[in-house]
Backbone atoms as SQL, in Angstrom:
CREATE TABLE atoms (id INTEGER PRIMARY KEY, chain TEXT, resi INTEGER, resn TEXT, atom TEXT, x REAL, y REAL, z REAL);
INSERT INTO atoms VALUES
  (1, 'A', 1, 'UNK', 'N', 4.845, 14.704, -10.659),
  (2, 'A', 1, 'UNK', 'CA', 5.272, 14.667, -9.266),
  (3, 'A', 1, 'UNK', 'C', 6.623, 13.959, -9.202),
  (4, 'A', 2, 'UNK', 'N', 7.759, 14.601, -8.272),
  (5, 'A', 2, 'UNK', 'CA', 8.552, 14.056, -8.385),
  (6, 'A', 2, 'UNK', 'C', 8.474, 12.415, -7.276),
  (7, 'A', 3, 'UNK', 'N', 9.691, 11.700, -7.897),
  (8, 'A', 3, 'UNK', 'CA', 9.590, 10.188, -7.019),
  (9, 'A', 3, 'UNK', 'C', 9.975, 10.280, -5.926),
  (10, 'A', 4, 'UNK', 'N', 11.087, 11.208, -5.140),
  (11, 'A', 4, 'UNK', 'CA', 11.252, 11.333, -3.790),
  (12, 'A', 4, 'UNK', 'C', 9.975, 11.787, -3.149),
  (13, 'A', 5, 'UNK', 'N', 9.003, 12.912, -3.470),
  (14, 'A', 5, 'UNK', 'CA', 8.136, 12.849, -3.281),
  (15, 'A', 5, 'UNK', 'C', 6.951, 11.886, -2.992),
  (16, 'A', 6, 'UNK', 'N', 6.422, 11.591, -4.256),
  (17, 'A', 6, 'UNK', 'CA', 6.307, 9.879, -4.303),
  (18, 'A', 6, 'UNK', 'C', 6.034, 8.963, -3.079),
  (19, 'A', 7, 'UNK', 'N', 7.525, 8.779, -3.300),
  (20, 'A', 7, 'UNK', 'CA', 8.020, 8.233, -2.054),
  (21, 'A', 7, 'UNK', 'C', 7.978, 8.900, -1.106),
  (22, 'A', 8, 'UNK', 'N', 7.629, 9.477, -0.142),
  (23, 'A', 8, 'UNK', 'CA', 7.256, 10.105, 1.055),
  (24, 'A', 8, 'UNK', 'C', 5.948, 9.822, 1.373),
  (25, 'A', 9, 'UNK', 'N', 5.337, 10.255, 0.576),
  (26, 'A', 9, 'UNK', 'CA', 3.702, 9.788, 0.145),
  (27, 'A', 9, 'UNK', 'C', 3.289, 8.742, 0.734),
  (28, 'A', 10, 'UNK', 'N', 4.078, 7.692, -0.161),
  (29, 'A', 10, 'UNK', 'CA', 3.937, 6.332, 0.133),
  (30, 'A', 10, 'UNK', 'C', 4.746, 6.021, 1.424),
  (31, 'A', 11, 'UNK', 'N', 5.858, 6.098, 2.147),
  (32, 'A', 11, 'UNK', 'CA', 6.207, 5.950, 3.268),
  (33, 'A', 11, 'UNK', 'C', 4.342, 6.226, 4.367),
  (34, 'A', 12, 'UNK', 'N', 3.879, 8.014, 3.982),
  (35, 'A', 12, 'UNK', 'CA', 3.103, 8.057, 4.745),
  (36, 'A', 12, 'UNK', 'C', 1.649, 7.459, 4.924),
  (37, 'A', 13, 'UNK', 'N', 1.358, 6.941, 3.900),
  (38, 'A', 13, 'UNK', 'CA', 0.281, 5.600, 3.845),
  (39, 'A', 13, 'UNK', 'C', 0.142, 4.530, 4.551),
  (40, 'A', 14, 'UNK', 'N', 1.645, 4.319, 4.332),
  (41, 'A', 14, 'UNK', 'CA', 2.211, 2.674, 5.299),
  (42, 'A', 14, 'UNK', 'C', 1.968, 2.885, 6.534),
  (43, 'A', 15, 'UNK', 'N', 2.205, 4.288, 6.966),
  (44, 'A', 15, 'UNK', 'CA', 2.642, 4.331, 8.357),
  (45, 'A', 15, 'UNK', 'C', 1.204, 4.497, 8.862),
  (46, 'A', 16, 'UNK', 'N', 0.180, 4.864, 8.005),
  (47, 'A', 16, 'UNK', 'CA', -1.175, 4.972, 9.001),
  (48, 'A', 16, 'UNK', 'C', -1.498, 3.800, 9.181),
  (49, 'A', 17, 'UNK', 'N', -1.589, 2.773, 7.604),
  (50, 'A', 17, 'UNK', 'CA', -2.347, 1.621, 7.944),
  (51, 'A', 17, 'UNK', 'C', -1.533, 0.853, 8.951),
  (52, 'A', 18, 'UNK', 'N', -0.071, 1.197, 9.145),
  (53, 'A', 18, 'UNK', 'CA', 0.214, -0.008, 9.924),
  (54, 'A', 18, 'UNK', 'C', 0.118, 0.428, 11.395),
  (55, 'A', 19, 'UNK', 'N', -0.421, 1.967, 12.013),
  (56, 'A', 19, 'UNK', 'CA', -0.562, 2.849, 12.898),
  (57, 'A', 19, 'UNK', 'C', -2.188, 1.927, 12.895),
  (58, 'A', 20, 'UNK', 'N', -3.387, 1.623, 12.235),
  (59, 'A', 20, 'UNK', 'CA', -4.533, 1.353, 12.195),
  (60, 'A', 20, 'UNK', 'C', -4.389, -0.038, 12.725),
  (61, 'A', 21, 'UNK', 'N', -3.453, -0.786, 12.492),
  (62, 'A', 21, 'UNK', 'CA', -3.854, -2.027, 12.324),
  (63, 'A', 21, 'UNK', 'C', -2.282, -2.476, 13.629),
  (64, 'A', 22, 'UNK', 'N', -2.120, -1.555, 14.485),
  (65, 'A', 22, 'UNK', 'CA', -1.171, -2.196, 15.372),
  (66, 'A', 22, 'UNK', 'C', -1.669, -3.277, 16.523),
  (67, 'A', 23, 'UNK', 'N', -0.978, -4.052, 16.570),
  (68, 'A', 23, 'UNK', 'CA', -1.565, -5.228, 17.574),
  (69, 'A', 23, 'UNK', 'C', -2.886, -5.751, 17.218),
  (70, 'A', 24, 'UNK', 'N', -3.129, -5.723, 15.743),
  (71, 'A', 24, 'UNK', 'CA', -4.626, -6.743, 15.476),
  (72, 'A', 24, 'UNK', 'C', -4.792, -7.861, 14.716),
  (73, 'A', 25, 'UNK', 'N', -5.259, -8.813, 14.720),
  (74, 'A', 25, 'UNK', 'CA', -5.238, -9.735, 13.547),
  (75, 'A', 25, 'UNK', 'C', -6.316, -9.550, 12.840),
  (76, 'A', 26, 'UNK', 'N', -6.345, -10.801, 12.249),
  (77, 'A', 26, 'UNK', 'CA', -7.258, -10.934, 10.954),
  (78, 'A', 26, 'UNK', 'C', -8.582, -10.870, 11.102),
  (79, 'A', 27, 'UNK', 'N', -9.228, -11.507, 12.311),
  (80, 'A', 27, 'UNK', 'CA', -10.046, -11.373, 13.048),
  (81, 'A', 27, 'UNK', 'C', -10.502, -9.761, 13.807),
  (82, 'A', 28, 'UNK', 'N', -10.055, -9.563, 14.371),
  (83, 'A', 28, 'UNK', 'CA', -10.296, -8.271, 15.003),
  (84, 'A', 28, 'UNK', 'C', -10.349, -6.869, 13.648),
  (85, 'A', 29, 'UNK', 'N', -9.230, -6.846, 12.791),
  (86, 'A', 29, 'UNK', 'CA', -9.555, -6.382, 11.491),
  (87, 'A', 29, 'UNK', 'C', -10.892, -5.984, 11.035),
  (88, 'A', 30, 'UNK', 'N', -11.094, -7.480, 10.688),
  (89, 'A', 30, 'UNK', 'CA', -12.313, -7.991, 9.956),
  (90, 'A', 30, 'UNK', 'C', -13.652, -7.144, 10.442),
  (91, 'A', 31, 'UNK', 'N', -13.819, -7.198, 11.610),
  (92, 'A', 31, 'UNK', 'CA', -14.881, -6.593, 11.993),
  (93, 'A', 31, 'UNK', 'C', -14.935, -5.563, 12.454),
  (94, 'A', 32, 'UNK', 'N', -13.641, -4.852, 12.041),
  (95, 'A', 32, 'UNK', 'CA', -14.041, -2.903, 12.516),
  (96, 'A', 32, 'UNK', 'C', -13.662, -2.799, 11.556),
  (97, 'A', 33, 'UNK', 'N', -15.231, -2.049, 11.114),
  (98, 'A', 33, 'UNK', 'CA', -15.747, -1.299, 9.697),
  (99, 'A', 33, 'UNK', 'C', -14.405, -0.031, 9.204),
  (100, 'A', 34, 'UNK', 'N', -14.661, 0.610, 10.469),
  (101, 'A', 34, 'UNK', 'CA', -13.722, 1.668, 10.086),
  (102, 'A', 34, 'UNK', 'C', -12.324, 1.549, 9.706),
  (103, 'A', 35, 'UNK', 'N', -11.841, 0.951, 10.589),
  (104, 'A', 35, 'UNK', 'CA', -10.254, 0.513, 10.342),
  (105, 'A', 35, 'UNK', 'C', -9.907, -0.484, 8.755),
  (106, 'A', 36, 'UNK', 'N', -11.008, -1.056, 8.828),
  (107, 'A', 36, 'UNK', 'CA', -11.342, -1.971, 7.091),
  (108, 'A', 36, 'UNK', 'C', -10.958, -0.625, 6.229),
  (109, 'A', 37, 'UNK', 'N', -12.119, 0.285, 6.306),
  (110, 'A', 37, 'UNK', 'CA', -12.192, 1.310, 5.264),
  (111, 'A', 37, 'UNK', 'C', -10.968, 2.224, 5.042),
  (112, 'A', 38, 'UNK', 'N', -10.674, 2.584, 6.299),
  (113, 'A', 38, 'UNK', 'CA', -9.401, 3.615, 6.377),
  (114, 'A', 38, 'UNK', 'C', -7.966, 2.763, 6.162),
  (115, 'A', 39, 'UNK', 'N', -8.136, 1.728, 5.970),
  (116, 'A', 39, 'UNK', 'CA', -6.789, 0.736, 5.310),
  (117, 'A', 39, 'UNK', 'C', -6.877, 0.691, 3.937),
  (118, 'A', 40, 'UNK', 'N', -8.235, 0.316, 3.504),
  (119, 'A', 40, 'UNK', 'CA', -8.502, -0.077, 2.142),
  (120, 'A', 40, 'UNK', 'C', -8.429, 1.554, 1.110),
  (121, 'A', 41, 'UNK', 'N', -8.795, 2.179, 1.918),
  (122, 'A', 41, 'UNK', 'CA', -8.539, 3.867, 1.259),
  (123, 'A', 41, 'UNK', 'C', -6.899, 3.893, 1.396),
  (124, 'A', 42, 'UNK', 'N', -6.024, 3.959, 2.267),
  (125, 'A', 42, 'UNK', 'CA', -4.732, 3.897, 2.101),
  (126, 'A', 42, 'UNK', 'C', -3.966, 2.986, 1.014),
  (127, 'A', 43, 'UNK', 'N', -4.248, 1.828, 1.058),
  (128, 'A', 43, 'UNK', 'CA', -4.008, 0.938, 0.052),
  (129, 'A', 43, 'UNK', 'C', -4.448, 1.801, -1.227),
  (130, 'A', 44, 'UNK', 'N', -5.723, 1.953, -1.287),
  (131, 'A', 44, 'UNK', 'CA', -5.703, 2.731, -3.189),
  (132, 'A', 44, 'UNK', 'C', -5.016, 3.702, -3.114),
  (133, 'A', 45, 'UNK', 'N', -4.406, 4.775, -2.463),
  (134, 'A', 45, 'UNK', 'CA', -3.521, 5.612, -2.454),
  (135, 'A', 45, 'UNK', 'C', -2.322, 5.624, -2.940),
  (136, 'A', 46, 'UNK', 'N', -1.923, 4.216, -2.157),
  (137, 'A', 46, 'UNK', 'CA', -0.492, 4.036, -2.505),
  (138, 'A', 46, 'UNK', 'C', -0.645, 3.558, -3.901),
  (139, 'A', 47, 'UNK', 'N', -1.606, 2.502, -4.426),
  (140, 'A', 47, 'UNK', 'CA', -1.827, 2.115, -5.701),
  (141, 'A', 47, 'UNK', 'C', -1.562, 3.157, -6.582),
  (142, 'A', 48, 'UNK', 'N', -2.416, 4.527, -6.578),
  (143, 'A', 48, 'UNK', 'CA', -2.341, 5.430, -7.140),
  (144, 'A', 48, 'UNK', 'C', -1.380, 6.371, -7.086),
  (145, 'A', 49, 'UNK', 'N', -0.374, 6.176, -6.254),
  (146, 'A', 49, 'UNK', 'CA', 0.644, 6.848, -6.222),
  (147, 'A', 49, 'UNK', 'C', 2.207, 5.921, -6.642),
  (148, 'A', 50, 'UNK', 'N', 1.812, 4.363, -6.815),
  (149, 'A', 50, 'UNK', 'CA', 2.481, 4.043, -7.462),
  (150, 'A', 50, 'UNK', 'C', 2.613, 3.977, -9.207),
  (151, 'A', 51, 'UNK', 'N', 1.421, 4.203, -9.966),
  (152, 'A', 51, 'UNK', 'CA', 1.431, 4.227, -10.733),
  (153, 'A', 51, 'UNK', 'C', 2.141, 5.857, -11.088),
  (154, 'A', 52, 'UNK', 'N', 2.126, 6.776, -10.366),
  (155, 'A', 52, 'UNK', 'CA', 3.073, 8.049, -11.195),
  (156, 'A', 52, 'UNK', 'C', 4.395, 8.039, -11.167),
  (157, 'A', 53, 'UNK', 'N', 4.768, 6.941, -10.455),
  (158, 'A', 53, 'UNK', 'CA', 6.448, 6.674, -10.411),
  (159, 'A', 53, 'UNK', 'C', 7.021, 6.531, -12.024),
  (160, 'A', 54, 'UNK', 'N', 7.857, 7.574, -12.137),
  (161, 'A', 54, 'UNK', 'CA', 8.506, 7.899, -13.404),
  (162, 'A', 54, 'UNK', 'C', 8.851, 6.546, -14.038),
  (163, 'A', 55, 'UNK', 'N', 8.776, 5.959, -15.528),
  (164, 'A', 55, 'UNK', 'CA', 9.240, 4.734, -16.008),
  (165, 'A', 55, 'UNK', 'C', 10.867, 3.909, -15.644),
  (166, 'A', 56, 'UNK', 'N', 11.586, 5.083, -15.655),
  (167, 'A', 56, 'UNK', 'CA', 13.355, 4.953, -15.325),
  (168, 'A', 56, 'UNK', 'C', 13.156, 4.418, -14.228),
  (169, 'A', 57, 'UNK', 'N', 12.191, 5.408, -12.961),
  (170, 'A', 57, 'UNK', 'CA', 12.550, 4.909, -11.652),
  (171, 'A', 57, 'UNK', 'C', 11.663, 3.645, -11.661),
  (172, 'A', 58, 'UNK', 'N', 11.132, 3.082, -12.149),
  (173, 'A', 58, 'UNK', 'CA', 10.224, 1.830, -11.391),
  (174, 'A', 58, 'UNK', 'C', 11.262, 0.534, -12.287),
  (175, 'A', 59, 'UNK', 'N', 11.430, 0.562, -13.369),
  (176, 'A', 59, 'UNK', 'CA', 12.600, 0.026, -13.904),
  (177, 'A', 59, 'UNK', 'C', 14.065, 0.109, -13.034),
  (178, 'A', 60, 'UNK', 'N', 14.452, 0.622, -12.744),
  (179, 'A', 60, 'UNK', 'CA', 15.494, 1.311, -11.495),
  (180, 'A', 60, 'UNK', 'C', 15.447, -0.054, -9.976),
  (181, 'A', 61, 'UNK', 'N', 14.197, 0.556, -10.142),
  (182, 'A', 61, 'UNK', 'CA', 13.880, -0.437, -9.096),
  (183, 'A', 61, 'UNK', 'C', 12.709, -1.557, -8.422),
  (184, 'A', 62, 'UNK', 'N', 12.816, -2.289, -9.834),
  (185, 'A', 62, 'UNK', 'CA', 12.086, -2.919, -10.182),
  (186, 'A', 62, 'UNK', 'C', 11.775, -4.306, -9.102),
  (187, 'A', 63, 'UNK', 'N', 12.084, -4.560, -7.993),
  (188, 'A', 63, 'UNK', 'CA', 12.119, -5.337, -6.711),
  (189, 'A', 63, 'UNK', 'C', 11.213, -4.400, -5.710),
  (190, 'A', 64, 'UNK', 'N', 10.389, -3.587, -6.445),
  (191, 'A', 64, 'UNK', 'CA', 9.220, -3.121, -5.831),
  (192, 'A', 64, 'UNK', 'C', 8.084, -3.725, -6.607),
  (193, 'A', 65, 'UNK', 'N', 7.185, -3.800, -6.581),
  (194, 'A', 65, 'UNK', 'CA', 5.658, -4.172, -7.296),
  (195, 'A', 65, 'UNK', 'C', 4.979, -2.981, -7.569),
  (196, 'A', 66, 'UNK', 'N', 5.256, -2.032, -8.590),
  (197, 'A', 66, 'UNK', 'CA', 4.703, -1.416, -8.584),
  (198, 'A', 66, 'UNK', 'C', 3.409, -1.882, -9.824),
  (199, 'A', 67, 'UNK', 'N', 3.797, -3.008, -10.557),
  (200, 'A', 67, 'UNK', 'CA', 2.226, -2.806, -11.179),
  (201, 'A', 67, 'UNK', 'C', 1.084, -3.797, -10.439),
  (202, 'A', 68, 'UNK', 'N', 1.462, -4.261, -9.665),
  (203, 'A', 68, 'UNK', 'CA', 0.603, -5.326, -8.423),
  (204, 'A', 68, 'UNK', 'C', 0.444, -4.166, -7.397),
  (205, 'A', 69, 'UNK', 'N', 0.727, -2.790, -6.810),
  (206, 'A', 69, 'UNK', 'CA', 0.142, -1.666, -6.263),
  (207, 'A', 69, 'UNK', 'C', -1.034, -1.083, -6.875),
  (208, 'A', 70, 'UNK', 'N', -0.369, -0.950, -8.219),
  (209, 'A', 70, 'UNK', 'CA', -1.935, -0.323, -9.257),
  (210, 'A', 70, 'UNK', 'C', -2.747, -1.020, -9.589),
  (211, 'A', 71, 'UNK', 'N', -2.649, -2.412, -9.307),
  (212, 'A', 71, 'UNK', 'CA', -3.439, -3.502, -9.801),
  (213, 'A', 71, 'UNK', 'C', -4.242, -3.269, -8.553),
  (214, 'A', 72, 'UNK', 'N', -3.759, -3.421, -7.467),
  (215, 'A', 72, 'UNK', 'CA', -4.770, -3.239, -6.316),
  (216, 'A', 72, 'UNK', 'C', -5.823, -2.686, -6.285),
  (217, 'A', 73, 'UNK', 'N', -4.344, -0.958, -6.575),
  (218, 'A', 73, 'UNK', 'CA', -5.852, 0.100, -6.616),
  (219, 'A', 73, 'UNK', 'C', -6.790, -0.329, -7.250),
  (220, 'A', 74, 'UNK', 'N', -6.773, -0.817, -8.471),
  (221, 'A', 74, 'UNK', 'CA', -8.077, -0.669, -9.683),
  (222, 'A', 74, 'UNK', 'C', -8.989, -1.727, -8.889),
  (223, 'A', 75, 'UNK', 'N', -8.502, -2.936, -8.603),
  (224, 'A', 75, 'UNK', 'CA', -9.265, -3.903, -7.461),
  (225, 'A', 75, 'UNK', 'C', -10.379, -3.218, -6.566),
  (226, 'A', 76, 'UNK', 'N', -9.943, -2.191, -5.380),
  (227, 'A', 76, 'UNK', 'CA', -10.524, -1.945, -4.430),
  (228, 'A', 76, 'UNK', 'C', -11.359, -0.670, -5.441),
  (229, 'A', 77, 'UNK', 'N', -10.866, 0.134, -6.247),
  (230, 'A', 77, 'UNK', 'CA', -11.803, 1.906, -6.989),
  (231, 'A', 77, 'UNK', 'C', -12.665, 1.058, -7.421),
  (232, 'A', 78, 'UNK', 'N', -12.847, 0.297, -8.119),
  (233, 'A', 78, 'UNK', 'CA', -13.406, -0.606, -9.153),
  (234, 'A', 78, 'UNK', 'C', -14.668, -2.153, -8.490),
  (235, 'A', 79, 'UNK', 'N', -14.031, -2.285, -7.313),
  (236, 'A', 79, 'UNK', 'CA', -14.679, -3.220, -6.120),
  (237, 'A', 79, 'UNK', 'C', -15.294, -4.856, -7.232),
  (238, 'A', 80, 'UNK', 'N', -13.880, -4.700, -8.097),
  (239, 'A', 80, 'UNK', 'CA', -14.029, -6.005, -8.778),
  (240, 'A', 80, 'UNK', 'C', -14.467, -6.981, -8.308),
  (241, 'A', 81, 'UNK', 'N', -15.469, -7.587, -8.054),
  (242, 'A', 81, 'UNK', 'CA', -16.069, -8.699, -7.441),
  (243, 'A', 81, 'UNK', 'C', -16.100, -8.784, -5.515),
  (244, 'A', 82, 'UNK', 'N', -16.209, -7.634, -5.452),
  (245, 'A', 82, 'UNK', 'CA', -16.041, -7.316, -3.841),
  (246, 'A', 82, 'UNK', 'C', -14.473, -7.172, -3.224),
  (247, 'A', 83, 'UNK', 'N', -14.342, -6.069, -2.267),
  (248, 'A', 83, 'UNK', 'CA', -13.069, -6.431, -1.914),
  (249, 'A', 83, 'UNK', 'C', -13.330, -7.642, -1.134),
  (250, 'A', 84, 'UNK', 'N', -11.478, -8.219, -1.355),
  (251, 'A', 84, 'UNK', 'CA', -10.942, -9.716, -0.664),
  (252, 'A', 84, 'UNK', 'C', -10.628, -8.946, 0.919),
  (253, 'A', 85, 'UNK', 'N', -11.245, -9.043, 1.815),
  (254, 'A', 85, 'UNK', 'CA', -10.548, -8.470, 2.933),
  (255, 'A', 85, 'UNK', 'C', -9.061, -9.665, 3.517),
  (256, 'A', 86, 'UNK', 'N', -9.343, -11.097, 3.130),
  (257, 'A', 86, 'UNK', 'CA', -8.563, -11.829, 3.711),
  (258, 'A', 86, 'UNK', 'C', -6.798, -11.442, 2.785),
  (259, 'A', 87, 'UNK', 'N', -7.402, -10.693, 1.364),
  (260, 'A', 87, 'UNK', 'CA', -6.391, -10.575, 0.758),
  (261, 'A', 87, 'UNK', 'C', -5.517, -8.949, 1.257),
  (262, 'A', 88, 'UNK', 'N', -6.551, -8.349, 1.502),
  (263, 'A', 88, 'UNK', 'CA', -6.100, -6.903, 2.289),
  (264, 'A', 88, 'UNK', 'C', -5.113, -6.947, 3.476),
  (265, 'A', 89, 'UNK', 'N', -5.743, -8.022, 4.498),
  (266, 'A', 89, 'UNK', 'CA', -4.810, -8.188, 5.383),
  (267, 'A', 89, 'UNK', 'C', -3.512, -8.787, 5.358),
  (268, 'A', 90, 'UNK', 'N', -3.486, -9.923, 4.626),
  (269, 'A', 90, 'UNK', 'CA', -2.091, -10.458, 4.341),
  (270, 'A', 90, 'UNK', 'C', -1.252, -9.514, 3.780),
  (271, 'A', 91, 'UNK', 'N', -1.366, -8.410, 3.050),
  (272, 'A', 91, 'UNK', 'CA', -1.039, -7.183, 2.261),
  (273, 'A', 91, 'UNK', 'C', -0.273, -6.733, 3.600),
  (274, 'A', 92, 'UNK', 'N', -1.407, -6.086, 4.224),
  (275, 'A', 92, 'UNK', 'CA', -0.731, -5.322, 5.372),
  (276, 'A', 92, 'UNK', 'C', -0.300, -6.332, 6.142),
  (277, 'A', 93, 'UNK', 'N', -0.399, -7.379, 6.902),
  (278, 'A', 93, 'UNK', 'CA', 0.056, -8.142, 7.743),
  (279, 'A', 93, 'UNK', 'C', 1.932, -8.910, 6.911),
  (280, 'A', 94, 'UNK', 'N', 1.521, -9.184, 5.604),
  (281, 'A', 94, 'UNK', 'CA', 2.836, -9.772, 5.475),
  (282, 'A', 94, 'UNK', 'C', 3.854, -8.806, 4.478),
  (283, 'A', 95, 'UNK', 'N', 3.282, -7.818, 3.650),
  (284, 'A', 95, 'UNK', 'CA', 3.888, -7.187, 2.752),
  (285, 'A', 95, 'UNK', 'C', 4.461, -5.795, 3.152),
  (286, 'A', 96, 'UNK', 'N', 3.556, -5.023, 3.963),
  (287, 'A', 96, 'UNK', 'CA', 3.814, -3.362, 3.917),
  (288, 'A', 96, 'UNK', 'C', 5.253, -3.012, 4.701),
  (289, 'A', 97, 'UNK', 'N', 5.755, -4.109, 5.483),
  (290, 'A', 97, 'UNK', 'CA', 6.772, -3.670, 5.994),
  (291, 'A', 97, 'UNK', 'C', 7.766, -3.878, 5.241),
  (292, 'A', 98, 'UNK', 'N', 7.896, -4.605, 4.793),
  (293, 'A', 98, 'UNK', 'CA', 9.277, -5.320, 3.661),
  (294, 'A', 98, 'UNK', 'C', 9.018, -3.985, 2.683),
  (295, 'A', 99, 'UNK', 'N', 7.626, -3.293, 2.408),
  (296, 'A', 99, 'UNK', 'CA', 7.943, -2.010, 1.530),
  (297, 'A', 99, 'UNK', 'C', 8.403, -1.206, 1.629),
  (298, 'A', 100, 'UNK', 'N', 7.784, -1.018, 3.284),
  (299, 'A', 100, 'UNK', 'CA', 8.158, -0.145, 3.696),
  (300, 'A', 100, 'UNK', 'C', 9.625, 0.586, 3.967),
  (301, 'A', 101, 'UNK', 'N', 10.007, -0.616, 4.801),
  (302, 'A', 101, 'UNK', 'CA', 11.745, -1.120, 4.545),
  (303, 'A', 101, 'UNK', 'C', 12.462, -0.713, 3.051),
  (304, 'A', 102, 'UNK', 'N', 11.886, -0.875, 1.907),
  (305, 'A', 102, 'UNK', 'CA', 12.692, -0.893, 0.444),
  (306, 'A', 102, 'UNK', 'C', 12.337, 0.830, 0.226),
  (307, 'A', 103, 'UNK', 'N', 11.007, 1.418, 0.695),
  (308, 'A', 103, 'UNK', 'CA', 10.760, 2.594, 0.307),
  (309, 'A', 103, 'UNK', 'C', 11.969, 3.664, 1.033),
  (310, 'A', 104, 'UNK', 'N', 11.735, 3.290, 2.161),
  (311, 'A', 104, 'UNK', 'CA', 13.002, 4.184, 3.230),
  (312, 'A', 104, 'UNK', 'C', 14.570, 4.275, 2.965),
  (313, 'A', 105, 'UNK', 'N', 14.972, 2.647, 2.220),
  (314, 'A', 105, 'UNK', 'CA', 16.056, 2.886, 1.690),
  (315, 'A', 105, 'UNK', 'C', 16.401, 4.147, 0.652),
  (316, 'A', 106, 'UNK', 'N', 15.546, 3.794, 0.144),
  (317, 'A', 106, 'UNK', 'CA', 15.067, 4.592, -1.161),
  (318, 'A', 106, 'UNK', 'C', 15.103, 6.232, -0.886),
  (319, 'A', 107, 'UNK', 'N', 14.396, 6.753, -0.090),
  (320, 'A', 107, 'UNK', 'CA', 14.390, 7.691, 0.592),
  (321, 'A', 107, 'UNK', 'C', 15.417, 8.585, 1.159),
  (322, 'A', 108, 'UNK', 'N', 16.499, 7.254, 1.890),
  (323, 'A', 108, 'UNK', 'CA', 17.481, 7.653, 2.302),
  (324, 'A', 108, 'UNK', 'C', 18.599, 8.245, 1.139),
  (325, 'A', 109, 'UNK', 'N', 18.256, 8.175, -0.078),
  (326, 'A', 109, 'UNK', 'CA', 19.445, 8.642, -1.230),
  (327, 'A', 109, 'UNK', 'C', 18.973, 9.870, -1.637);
């Protein structure tokens, strides 16, 4: 798959969970099942779609995380010791936009 591709992908992940999770905190999160699940499924997505990013390009642009994306995924496919939901949210609450932001640049070339 190509990485502009890729990257689109992943732009469109961001944009649900952060479409799921507009105006909520950690609290309100927490306790809708659904919105938990349909974040935590987006999250392994992007995991899994960061790991096909070509070697050049993740080296390229290596001020992304892409092996802390795949690390995720395997976290949540794998439900290594339960998912962390407090760790899910800080993800989306403090990280997905700053990605989001670096992915779009990205995009834009």
């Amino acid at each position: 798959m190509r990485n502009d591709i890729i990257i689109e992908k992943l732009l469109r992940y961001i944009a649900k969970i952060q479409k799921y999770c507009n105006g909520a905190n950690y609290e309100k999160f927490a306790v809708n099942d659904i919105v938990v699940e349909a974040c935590v499924f987006n999250l392994s997505q992007i995991g899994e779609l960061a790991n096909k990013i070509d070697a050049e390009f993740e080296k390229a642009h290596s001020n992304i995380p892409w092996k802390q994306l795949y690390g995720l995924r395997n976290r949540i496919v794998h439900d290594y010791e339960g998912v962390n939901l407090k760790l899910v949210w800080e993800i989306i609450d403090n990280d997905l936009e700053e990605l989001k932001q670096t992915l779009e640049s990205l995009s834009n070339n």
